[in-house]
C-alpha positions as CSV (number, residue, x, y, z in Angstrom):
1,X,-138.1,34.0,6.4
2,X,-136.8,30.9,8.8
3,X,-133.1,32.0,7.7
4,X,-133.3,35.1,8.9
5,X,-135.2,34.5,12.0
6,X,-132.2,31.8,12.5
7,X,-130.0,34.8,12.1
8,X,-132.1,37.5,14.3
9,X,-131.7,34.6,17.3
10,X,-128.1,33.6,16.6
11,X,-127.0,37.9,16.6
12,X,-129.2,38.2,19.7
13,X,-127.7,34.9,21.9
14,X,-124.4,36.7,23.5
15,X,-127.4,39.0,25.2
16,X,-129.7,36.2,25.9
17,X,-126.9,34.2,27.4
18,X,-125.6,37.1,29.4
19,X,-128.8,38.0,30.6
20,X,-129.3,34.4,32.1
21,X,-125.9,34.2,33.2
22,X,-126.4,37.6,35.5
23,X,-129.7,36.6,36.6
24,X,-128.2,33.3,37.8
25,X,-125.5,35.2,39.9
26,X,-128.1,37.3,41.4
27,X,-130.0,34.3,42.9
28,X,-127.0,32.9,43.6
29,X,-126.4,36.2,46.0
30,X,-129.9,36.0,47.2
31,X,-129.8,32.0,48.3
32,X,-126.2,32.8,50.3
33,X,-126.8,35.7,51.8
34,X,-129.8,34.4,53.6
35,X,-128.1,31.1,54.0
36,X,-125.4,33.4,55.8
37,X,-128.3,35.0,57.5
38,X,-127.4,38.4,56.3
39,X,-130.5,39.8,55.5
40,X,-128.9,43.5,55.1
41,X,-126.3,45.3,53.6
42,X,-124.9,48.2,54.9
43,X,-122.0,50.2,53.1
44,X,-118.5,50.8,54.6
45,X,-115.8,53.1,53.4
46,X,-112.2,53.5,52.6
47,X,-110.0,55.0,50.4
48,X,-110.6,53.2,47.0
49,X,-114.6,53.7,47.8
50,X,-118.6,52.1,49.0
51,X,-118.6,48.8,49.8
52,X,-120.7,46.0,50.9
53,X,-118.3,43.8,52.1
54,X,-120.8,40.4,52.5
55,X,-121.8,41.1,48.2
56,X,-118.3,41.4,47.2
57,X,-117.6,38.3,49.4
58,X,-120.4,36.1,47.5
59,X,-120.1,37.8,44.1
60,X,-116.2,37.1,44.5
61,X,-115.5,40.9,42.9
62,X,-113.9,44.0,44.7
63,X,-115.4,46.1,42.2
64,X,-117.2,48.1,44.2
65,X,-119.2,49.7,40.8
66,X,-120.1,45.7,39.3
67,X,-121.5,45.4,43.0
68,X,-123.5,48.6,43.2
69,X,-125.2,47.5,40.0
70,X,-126.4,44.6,40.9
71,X,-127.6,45.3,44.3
72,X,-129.6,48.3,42.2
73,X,-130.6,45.9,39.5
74,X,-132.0,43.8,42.5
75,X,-133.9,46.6,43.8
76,X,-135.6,47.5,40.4
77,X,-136.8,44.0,40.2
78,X,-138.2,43.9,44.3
79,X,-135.9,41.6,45.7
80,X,-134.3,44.0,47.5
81,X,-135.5,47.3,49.7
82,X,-132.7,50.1,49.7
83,X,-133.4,53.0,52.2
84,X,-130.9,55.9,52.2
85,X,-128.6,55.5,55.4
86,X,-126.6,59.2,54.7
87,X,-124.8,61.0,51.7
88,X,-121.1,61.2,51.3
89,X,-118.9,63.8,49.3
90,X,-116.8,61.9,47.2
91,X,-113.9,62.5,44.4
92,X,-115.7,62.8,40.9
93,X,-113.0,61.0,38.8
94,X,-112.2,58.1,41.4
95,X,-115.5,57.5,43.5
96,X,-113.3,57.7,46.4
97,X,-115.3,58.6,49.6
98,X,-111.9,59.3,51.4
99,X,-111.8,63.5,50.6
100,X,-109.9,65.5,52.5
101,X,-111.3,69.5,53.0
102,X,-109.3,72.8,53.3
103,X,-109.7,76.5,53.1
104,X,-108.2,78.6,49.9
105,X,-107.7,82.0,49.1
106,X,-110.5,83.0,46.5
107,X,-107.4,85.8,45.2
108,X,-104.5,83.3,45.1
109,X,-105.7,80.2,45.8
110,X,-103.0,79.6,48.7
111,X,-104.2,77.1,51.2
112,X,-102.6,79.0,54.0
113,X,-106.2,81.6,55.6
114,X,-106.7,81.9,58.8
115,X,-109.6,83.2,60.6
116,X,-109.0,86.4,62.4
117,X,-111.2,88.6,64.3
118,X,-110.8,92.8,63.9
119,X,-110.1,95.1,67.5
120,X,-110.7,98.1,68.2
121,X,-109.1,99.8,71.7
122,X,-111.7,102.1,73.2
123,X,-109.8,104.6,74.9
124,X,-108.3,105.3,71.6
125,X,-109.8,104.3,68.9
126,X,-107.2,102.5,67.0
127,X,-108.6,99.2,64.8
128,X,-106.3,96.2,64.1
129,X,-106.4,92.2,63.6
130,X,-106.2,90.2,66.7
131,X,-102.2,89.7,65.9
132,X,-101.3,93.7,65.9
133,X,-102.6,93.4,69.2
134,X,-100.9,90.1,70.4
135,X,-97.5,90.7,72.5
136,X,-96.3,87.4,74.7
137,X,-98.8,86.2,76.5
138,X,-100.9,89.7,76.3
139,X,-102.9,92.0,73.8
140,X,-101.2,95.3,74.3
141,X,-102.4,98.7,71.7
142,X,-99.6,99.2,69.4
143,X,-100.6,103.1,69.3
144,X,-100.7,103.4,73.1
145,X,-99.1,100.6,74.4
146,X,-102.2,99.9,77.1
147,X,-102.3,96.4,77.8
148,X,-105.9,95.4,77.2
149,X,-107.2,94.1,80.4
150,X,-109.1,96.3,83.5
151,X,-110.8,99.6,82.5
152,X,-108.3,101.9,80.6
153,X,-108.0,98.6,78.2
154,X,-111.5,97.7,77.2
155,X,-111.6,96.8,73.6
156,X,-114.2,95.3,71.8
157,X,-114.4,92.7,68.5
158,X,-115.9,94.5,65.3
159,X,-116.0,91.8,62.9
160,X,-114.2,88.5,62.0
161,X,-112.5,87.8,58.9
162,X,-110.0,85.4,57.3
163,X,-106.5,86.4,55.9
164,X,-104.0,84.8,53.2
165,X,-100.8,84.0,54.9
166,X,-99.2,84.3,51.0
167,X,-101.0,87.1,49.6
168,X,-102.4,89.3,52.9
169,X,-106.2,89.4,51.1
170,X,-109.0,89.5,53.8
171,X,-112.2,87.6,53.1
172,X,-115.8,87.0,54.5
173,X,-115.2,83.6,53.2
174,X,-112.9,81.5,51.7
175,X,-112.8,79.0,49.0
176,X,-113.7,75.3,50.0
177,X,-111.3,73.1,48.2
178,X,-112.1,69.1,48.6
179,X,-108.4,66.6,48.0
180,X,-109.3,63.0,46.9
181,X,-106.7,61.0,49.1
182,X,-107.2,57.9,46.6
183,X,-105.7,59.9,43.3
184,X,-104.8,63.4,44.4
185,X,-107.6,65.2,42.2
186,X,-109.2,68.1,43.6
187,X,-112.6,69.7,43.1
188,X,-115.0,71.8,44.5
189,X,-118.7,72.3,45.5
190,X,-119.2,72.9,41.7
191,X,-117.7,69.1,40.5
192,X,-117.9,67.6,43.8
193,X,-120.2,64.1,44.0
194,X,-122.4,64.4,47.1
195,X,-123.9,60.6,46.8
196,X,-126.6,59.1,48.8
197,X,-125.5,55.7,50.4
198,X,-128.2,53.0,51.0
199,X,-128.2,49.8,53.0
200,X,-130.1,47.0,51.4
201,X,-132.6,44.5,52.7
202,X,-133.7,41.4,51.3
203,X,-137.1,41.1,50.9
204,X,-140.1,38.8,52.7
205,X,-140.5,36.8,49.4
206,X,-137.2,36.1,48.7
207,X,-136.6,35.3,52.4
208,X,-140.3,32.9,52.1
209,X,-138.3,31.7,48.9
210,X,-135.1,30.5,50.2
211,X,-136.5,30.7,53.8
212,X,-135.4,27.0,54.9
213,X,-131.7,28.0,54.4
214,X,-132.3,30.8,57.0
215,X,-129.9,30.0,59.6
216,X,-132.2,31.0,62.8
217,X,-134.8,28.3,61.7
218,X,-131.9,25.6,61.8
219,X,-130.5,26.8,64.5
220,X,-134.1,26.3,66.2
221,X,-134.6,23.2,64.7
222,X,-131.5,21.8,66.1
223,X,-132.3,22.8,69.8
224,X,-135.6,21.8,69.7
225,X,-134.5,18.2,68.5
226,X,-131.9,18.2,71.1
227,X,-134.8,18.9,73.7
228,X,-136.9,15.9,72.5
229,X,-139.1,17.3,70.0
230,X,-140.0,16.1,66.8
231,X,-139.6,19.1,64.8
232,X,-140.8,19.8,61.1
233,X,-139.9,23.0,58.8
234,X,-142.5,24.6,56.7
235,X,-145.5,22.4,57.9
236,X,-148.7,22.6,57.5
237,X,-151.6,21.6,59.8
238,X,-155.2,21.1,59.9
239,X,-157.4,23.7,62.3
240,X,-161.0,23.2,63.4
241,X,-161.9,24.9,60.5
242,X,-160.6,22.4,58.1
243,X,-158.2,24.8,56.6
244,X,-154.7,24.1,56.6
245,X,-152.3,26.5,58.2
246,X,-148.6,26.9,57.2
247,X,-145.9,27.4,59.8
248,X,-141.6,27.7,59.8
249,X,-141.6,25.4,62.6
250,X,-144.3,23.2,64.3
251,X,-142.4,21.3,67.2
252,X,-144.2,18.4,68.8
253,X,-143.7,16.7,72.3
254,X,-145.9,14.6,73.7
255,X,-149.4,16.7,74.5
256,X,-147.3,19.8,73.7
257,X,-147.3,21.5,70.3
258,X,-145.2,24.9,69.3
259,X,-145.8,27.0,66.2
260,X,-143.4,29.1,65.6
261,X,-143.3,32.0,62.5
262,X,-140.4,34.1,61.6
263,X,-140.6,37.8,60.8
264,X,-138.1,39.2,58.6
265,X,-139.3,43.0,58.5
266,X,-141.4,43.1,61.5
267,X,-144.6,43.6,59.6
268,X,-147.8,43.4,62.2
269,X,-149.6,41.7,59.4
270,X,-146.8,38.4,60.7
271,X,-148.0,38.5,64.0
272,X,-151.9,39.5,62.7
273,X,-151.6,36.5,60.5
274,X,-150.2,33.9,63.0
275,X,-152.6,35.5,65.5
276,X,-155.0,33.8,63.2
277,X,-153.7,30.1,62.6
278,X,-153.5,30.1,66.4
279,X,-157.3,30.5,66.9
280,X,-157.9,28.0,64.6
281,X,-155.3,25.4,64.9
282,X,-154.9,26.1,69.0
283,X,-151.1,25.3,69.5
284,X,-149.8,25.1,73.1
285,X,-147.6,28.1,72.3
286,X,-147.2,30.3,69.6
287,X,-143.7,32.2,69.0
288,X,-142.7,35.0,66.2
289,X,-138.8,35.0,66.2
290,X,-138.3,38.7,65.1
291,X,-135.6,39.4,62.8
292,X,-136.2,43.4,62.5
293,X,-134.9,46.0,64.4
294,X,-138.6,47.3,65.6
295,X,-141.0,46.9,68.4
296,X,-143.9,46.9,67.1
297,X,-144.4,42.9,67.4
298,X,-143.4,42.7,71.0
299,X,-145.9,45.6,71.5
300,X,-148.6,43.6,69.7
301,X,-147.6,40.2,71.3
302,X,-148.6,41.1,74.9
303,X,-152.0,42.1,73.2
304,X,-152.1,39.1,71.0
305,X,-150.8,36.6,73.8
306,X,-147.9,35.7,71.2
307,X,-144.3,35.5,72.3
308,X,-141.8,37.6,70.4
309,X,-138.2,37.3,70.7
310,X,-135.9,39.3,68.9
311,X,-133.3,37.4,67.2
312,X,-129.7,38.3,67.2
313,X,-127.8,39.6,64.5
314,X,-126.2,36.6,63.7
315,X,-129.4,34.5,63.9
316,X,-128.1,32.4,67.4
317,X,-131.0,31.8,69.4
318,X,-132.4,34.2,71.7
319,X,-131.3,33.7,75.7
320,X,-134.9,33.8,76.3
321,X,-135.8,30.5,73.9
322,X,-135.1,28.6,77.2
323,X,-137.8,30.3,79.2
324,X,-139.8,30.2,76.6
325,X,-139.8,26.2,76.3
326,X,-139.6,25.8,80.3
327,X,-142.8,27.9,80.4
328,X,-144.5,25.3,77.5
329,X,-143.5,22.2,78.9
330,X,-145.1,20.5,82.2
331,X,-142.4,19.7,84.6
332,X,-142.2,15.6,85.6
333,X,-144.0,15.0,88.6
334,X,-140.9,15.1,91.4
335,X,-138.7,17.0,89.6
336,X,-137.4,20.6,89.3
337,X,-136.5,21.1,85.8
338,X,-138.3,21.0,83.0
């Protein structure tokens, strides 16, 4: 029985040790894309297909299908939120997004149609394409020779149609042919990939997981230090209550304390929670940096006498962070500036 539960473990190791091996590569993603401060991916295209160029960068692959994988391997497992941005056609043999459209003849398959409308002269009565009618500059009746303008020339449009350049067939509608640019492969509506594209975001818990690599709370840290305060990261104080509350950033000077939370997603439940640490620990200021592309905190902050300030893209500090700590901190007697 031991050997072959020796054997059972030896056949199944090369999985095992795979396994591990892409589960440490995802973290690895996770921990330097927020270190980066990229908290989302969004897709960009080009001829050989989707990418998300910060992934590929980290997972050191241009394989745009190893990539796609594992950011959907992420998703399944919650560390990542996809939401679909649009859908793309795109070439069924090579992926490629890059597809170029034209109109066929359903008869002959030429790609030369062209969309024509049918006349009739009213005075009359004779019915022709658009081109019969079309001498120089002016539509003149090829029975009557009237020159279509004024009275004696009215005419009207019965119908539009398209026409084969090779063949002469008229159609209501012609054949939609798609031509991948990448390999030359055509298809049509029948073969044709129409995909959805997502962007992904990582998610609050991996960002609370790796959260002290997040580039916005060093970059706070380091201003704050440079303005005299002692600053700490992930700390934890004692309210009136006796509880202890948990902050990103508590930032001491002198009879002056800042708490300040960060909100990945923009979730009112950040601002509702810090709401709640304030009343009980009673900070001089309290401060959400947003990170989200919503409102809703800024809305609530007015309400909740919080300050929100929406953080940049790259996770700089906000323009407003200097107002913000001018309005915290007593100005020196006799001076001007904070």
């Amino acid at each position: 029985m031991g050997e072959e539960r020796s054997a059972e473990l030896q056949a199944h190791a090369p999985l095992v040790l795979a396994s591990a091996r892409a589960e440490e590569k995802e973290l690895d993603l996770l921990r330097r894309l927020v270190k980066k401060g990229v908290l989302e991916l969004r897709p960009s295209l080009d001829k050989s297909g989707i990418h998300y160029a910060d992934a590929e960068e980290v997972l050191k692959s241009g394989d745009s299908g190893f990539v796609k994988r594992v950011l959907e391997d992420l998703t399944k497992k919650g560390a990542l939120k996809s939401k679909i941005v649009k859908r793309v056609l795109t070439c069924p043999k090579c992926d490629s997004p890059e597809v170029h459209s034209k109109f066929t003849c359903p008869k002959c398959g030429f790609d030369g149609v062209e969309l024509t409308a049918l006349l009739e002269h009213m005075k009359c009565g004779y019915i022709g394409t658009r081109s019969d009618f079309v001498k120089g500059s002016d539509l003149v009746c090829p029975r009557c020779s009237t020159t279509l303008s004024g009275a004696a020339g009215n005419y009207r449009v019965i119908g539009n149609f398209y026409q084969c350049d090779s063949c002469g067939n008229r159609f209501d509608r012609p054949e939609v042919l798609h031509v991948c640019q990448n390999c030359g492969r055509s298809s049509t509506y029948h073969d044709a990939a129409y995909v959805k594209l997502f962007s992904y975001r990582v998610s609050e818990d991996v960002v609370k997981e790796f959260g002290r690599e997040l580039p916005i709370l060093d970059n706070t840290r380091k201003l704050l230090t440079d303005k005299g305060f002692t600053v700490k990261l992930r700390a934890k104080v004692s309210g009136s209550s006796g509880v202890q509350s948990s902050f990103d950033i508590v930032a001491e000077k002198g009879d002056v304390r800042l708490v300040i939370d960060v909100s990945v997603e923009g979730n009112k439940n950040d601002i509702i929670g810090l709401l709640a640490k304030k009343m009980d620990v009673n900070p001089t200021r309290a401060l959400i940096l947003d990170l989200s592309d919503g409102d809703e905190l800024t809305l609530l902050g007015k309400v909740y006498d919080i300050v929100v300030l929406k953080a940049r893209v790259d996770q700089s500090i906000p323009d407003e962070f200097e107002s913000f700590l001018a309005s915290s901190v007593p100005k020196p007697a006799g001076s001007s500036k904070p």
